[in-house]
BADOTI-659058 format. One line per 8 residues: number of its first residue (from 0); for each residue y, z, x of N, C-alpha, C. Coordinates in nm, 3 decimals. Each point is the difference from the previous one (the first is absolute). Layout:
NUM) Y Z X Y Z X Y Z X ~ ...
# end
This chain:
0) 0.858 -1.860 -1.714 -0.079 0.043 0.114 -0.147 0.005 -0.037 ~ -0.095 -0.042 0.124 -0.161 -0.024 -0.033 0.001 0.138 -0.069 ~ -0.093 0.091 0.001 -0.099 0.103 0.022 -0.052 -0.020 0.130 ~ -0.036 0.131 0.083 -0.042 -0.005 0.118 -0.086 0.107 0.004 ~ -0.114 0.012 0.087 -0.081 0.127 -0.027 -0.078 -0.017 0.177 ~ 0.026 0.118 0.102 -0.029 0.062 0.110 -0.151 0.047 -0.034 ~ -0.049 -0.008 0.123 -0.130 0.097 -0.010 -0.055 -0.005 0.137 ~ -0.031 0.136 0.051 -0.078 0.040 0.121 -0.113 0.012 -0.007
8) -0.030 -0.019 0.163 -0.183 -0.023 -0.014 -0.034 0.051 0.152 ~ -0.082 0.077 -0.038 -0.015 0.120 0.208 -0.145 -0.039 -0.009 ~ -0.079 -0.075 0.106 -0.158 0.020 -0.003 -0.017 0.073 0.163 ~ -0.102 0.032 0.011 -0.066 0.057 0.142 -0.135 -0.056 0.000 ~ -0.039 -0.040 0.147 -0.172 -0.014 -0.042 -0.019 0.055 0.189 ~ -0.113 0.043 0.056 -0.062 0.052 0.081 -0.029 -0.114 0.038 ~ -0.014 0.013 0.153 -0.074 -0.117 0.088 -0.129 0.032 0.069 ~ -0.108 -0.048 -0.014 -0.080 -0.030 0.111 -0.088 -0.126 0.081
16) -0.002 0.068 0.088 -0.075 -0.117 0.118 -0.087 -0.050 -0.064 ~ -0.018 -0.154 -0.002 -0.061 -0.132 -0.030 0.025 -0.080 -0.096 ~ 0.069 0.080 -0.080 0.024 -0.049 -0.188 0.078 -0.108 0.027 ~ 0.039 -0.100 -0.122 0.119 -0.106 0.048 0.159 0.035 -0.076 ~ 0.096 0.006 0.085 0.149 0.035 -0.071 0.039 -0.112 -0.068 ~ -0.016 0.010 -0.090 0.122 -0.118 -0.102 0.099 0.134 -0.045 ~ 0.137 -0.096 0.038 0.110 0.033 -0.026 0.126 -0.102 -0.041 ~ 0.058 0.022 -0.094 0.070 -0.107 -0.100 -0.037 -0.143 -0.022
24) -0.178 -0.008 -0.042 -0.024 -0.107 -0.070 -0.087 -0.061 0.174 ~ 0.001 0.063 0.130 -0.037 -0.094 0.112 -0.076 0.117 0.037 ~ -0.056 -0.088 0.103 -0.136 0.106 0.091 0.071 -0.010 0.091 ~ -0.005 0.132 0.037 0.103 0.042 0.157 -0.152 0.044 0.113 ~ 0.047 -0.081 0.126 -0.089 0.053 0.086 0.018 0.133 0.055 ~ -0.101 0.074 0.014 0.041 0.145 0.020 -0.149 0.090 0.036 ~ -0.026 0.074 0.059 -0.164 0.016 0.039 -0.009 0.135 -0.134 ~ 0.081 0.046 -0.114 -0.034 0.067 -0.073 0.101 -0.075 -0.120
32) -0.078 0.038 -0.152 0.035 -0.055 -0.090 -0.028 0.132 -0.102 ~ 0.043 -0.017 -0.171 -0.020 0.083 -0.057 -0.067 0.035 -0.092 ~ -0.040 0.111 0.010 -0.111 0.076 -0.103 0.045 0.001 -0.108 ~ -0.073 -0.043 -0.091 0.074 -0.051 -0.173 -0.116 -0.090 -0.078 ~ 0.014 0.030 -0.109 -0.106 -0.018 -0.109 0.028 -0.180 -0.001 ~ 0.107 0.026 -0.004 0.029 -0.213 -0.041 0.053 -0.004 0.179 ~ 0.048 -0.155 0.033 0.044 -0.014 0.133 0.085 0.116 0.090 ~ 0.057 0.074 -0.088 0.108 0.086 0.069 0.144 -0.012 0.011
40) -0.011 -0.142 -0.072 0.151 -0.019 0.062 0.097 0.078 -0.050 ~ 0.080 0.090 0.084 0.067 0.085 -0.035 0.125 -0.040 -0.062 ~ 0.081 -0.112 0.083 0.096 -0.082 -0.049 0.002 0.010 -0.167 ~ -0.085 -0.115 -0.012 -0.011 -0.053 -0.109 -0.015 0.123 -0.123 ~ -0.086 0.106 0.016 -0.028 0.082 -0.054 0.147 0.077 -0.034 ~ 0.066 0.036 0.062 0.142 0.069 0.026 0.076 -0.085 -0.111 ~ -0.002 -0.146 0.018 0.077 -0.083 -0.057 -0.072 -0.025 -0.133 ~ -0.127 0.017 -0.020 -0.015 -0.009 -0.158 0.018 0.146 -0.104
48) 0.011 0.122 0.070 0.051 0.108 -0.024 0.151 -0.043 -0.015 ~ 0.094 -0.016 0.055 0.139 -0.056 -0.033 -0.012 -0.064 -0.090 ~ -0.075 -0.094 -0.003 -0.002 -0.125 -0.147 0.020 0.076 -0.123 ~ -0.157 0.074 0.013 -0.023 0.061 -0.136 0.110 0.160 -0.023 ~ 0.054 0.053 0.093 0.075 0.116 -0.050 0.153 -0.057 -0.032 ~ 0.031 -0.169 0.086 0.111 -0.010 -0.068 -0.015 -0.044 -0.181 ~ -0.088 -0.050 -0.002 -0.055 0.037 -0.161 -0.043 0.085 -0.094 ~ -0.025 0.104 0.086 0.003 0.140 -0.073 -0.163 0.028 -0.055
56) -0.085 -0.085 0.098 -0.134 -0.054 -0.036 -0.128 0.083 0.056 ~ 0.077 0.157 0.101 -0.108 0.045 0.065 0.000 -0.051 0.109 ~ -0.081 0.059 0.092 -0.099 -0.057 0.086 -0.098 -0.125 0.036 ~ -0.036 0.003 0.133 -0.101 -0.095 0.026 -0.151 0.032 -0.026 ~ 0.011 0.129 -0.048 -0.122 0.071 0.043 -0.012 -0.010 -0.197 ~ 0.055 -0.027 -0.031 0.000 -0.004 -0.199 -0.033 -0.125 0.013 ~ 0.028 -0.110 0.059 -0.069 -0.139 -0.071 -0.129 -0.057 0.131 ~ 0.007 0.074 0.131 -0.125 -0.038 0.057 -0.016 0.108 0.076
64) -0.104 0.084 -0.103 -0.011 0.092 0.104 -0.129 0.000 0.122 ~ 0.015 0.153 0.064 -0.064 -0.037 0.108 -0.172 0.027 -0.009 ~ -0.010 0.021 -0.123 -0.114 0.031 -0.021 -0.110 -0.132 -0.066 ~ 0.084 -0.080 -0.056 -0.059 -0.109 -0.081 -0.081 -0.091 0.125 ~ -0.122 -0.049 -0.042 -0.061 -0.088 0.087 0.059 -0.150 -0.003 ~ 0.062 -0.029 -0.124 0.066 -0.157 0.035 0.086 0.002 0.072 ~ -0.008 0.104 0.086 0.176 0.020 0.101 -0.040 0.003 0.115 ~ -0.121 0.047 0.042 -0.069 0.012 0.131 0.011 -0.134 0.111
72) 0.104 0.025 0.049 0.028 -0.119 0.111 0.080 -0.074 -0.060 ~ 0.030 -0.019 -0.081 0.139 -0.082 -0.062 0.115 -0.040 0.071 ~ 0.054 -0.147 0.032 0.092 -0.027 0.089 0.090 0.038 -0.090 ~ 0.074 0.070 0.036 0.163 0.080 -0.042 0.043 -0.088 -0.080 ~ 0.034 -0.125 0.076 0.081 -0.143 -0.110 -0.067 0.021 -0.132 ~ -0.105 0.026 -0.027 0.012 -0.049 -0.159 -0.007 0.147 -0.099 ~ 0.044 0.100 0.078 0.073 0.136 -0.015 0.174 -0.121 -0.050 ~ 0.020 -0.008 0.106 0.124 -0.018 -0.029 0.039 -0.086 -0.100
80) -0.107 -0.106 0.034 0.025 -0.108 -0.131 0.024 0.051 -0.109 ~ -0.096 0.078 -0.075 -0.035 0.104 -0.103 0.129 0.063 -0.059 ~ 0.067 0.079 0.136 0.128 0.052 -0.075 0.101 -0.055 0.008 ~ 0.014 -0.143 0.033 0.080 -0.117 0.003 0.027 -0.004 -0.176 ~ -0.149 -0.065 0.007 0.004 -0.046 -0.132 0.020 0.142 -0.133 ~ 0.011 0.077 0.046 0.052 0.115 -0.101 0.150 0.012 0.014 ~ 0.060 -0.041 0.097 0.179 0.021 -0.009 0.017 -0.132 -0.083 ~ -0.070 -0.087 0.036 0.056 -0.143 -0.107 -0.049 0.025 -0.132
88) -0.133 0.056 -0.018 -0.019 0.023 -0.165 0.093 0.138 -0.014 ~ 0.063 0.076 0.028 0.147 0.071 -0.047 0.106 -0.093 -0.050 ~ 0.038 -0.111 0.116 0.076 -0.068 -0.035 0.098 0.025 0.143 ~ -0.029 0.023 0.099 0.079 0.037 0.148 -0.068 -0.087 0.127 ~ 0.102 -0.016 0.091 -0.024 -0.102 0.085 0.045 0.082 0.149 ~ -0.038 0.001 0.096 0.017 0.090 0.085 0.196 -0.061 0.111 ~ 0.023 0.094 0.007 0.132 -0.053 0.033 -0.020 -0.008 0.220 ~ -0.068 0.109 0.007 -0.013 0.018 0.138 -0.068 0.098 0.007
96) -0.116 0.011 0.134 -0.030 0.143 0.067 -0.030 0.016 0.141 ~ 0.025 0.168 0.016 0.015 0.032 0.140 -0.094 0.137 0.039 ~ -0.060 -0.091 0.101 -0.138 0.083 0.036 0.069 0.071 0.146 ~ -0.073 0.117 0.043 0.052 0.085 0.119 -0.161 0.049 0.031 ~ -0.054 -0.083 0.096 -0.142 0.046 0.030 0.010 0.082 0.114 ~ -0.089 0.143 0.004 0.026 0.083 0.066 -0.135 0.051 0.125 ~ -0.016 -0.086 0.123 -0.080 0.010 0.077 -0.004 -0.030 0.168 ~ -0.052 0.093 0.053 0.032 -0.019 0.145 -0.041 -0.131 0.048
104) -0.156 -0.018 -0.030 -0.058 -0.142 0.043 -0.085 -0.052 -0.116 ~ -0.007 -0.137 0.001 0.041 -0.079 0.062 0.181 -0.047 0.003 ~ 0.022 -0.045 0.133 0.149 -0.091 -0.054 -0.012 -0.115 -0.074 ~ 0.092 0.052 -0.138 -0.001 -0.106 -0.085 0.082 -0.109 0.010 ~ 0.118 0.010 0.050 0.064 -0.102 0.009 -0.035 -0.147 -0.027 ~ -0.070 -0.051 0.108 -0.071 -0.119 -0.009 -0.103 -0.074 -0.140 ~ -0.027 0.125 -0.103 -0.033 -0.045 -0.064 0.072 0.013 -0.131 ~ 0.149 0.031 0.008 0.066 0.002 -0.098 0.062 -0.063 -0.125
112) 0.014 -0.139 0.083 0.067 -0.128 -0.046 -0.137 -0.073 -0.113 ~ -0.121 0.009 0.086 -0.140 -0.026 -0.070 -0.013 0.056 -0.146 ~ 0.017 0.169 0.009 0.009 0.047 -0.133 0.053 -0.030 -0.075 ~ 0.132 -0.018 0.006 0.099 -0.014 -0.092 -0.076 -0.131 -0.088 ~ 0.005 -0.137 0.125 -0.016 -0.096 -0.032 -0.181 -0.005 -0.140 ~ -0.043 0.099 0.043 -0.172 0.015 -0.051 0.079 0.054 -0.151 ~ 0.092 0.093 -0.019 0.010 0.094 -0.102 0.082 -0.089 -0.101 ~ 0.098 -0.092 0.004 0.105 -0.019 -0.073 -0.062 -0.084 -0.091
120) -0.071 -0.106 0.053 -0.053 -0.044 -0.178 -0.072 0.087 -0.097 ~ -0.057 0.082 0.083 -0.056 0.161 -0.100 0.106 0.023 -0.104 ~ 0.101 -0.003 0.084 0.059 0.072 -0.055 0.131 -0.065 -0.074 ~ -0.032 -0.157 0.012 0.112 -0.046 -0.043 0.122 -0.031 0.023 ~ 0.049 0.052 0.127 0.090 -0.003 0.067 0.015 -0.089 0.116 ~ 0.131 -0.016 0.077 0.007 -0.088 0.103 -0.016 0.106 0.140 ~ -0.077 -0.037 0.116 -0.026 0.144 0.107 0.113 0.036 0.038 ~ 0.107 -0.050 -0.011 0.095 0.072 0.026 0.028 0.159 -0.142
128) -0.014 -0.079 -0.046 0.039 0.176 -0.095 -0.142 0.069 -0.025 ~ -0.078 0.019 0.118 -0.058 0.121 0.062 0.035 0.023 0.090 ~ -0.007 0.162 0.049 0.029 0.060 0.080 -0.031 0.074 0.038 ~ -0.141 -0.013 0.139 -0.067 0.065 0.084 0.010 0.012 0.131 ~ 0.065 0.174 0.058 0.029 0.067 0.089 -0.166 0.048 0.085 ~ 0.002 0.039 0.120 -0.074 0.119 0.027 0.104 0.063 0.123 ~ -0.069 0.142 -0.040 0.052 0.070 0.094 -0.128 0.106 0.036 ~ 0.009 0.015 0.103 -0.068 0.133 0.039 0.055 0.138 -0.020
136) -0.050 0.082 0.028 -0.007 0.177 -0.020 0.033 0.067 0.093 ~ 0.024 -0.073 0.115 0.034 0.069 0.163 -0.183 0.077 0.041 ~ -0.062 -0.052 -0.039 -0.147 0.104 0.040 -0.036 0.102 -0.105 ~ 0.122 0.025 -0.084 -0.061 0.133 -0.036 -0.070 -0.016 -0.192 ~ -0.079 0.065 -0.041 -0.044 0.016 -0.126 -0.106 -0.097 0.020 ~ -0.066 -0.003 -0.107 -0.116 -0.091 -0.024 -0.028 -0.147 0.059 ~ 0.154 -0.038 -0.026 0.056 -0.153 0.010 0.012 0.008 0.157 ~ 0.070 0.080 0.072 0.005 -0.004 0.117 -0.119 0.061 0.139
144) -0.094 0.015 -0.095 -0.166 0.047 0.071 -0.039 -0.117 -0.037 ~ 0.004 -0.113 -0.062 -0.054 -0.082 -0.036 -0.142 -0.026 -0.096 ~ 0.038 0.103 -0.070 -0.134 0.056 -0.080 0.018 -0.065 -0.184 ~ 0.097 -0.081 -0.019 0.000 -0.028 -0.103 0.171 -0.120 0.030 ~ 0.016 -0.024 -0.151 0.114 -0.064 -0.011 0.079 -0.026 -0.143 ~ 0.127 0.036 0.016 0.051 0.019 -0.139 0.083 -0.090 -0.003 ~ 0.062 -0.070 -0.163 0.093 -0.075 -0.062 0.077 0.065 -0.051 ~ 0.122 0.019 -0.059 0.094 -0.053 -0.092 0.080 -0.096 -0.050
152) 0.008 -0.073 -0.077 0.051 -0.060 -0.092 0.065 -0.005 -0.089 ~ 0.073 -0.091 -0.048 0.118 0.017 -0.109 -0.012 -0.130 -0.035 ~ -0.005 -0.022 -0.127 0.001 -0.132 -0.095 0.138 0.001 -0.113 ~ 0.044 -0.111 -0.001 0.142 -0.025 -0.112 -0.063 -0.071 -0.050 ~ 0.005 0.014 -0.135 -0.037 -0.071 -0.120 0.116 -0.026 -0.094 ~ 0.002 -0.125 -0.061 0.125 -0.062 -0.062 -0.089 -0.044 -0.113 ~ 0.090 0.026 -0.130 -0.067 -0.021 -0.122 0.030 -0.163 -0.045 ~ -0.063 -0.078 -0.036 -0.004 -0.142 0.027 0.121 -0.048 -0.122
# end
């Protein structure tokens, strides 16, 4: 049997009016986007937190944090690239992951199939073994005022 190693990844980021939303690797039209030191993308962010805790590697905030100026506006992808290339220098190859994005608006649907398709050479994978949900909050909490927007994620890692 491989070795196999799980890891979760929760991001949140705040929205406001005018900014631009990138969300899993695409720019979503939307009249508010998110407040964040690099692009925001929460997705991605969620999912490189999974990367690195199924490695036992910390945080996102340990290899780019939010304070560093080479990070200031940074498209997420080469966040992700980054901890791509740290599961392969372990010696692990990602088996599958499953994102559960948590926001009233925009409806994501329509731009679902896009992500996947944007994320999997990131990540090495074929878009089918990603797996990105949204659901809303029914109105209520942060997510359902529409005042922000949260991820979770889960990454399988298979030892090569």
């Amino acid at each position: 049997m491989k070795k196999i190693r799980i890891g979760n990844g929760f991001d949140v980021h705040a929205m406001a009016e005018g900014l631009p939303m990138w969300l899993g690797g695409i720019r979503i039209e939307h009249n508010k986007g998110f407040v964040a030191h690099s692009d925001g993308d929460v997705l991605i962010h969620a999912l490189c937190d999974a990367l690195l805790g199924a490695l036992g590697l910390g945080d996102i905030g340990v290899y780019f944090p939010d304070n560093a100026q080479v990070f200031k506006g940074i498209d997420s992808k080469v966040l992700l690239k980054r901890c791509m290339k740290l599961v392969h220098e372990k010696g692990y190859i990602l088996g599958n992951a499953d994102c559960t994005i948590l926001a009233q608006a925009p409806k994501l649907r329509p731009y679902i199939d896009r992500m996947r398709e944007t994320l999997a050479p990131i990540l090495d994978v074929a878009a089918e073994d990603i797996s990105i949900k949204a659901t809303t909050t029914e109105r209520l909490g942060f997510t359902g005022r529409e005042e922000g927007i949260a991820v979770y994620a889960t990454a399988l890692l298979y030892l090569q």
